[in-house]
C-alpha positions as CSV (number, residue, x, y, z in Angstrom):
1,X,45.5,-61.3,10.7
2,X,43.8,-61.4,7.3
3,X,40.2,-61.8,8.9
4,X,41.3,-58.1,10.7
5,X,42.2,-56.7,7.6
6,X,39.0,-58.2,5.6
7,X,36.8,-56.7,8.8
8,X,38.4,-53.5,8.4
9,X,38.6,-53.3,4.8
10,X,34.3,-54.1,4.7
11,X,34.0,-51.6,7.7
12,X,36.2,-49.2,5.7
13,X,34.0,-49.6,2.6
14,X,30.3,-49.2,4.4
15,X,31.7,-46.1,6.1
16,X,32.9,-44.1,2.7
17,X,29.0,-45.8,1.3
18,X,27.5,-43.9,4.3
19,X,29.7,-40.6,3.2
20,X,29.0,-40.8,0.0
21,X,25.2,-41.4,0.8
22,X,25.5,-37.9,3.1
23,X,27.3,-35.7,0.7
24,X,24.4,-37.0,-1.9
25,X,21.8,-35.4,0.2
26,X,23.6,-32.9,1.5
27,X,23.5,-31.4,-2.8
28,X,20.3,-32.6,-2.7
29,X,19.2,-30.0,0.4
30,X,21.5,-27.2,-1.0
31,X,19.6,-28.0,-4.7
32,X,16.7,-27.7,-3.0
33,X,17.3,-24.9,-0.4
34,X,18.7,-22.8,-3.6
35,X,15.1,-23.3,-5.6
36,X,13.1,-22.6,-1.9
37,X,14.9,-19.1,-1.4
38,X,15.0,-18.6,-5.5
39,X,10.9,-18.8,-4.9
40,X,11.3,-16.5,-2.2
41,X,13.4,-14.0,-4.1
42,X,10.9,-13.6,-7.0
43,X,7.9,-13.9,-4.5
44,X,9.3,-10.4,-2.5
45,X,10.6,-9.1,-6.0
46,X,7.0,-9.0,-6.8
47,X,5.7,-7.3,-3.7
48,X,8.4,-4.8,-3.9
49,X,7.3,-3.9,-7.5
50,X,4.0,-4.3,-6.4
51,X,4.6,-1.7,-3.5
52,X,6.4,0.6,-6.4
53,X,3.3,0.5,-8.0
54,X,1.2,1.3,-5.3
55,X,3.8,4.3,-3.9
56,X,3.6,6.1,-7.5
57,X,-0.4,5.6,-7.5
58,X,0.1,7.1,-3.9
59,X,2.2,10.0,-5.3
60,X,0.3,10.9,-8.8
61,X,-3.0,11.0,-5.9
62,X,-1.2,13.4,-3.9
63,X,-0.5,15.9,-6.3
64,X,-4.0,15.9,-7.3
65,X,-5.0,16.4,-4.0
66,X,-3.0,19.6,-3.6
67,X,-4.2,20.6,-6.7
68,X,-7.3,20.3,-5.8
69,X,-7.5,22.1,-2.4
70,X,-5.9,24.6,-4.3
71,X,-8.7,24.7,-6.3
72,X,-11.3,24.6,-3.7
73,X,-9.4,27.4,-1.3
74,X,-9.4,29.6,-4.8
75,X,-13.4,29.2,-4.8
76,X,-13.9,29.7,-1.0
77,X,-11.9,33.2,-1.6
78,X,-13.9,34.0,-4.5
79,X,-17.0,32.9,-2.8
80,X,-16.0,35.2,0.4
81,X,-15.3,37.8,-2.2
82,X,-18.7,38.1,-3.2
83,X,-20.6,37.8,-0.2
84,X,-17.9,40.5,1.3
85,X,-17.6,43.0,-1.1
86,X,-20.7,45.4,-2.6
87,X,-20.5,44.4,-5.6
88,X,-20.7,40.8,-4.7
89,X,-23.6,41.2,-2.7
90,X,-25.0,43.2,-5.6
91,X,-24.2,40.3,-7.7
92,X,-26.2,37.5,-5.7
93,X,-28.9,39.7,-5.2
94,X,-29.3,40.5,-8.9
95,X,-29.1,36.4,-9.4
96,X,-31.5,35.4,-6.7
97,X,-34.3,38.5,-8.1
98,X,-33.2,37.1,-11.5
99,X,-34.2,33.6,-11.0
100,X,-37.5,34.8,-9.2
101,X,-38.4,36.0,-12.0
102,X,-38.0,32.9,-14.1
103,X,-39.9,31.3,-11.3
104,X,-42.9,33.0,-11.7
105,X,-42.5,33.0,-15.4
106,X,-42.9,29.7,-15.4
107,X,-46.3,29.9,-13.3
């Protein structure tokens, strides 16, 4: 009877060894599993902020945009403005006889 208990006892001992062995690497995977998605926080923390940075660049490029079609449909009504009206046209013929004449001043 006391060889029973003895085997038991040893088998008893290896098996809370082998647990004791798991629940050691089972910390060890959760340790290592909490550092993998800790990377993997601060990696897409970064791209977020990145994107942020990007999306306001995006926004503030926008805005000048519209400003500047503004801009350019102003000119196009004040360039149809003069080659509309009679006094526009009396305008850019006055500037194209002007500048012929500094033409052949020059000569």
């Amino acid at each position: 009877m006391d060889e029973r208990n003895e085997y038991w006892k040893t088998m008893y001992e290896e098996l809370e060894l082998q647990m004791k062995d798991m629940m050691s690497m089972t910390l060890e995977l959760i340790d290592s599993n909490g550092m993998e998605k800790q990377k993997t926080i601060e990696k897409v923390t970064n791209e977020n902020n990145t994107l942020r940075e990007e999306l306001e660049k995006s926004k503030m490029a926008q805005k000048e945009n519209i400003k500047l079609n503004q801009e350019i449909r102003r000119l196009k009504l004040l360039e149809h403005k003069f080659n509309v009206t009679y006094a526009g046209k009396f305008t850019l013929k006055y500037l194209a006889l002007k500048s012929s004449i500094k033409e052949q001043i020059k000569k």
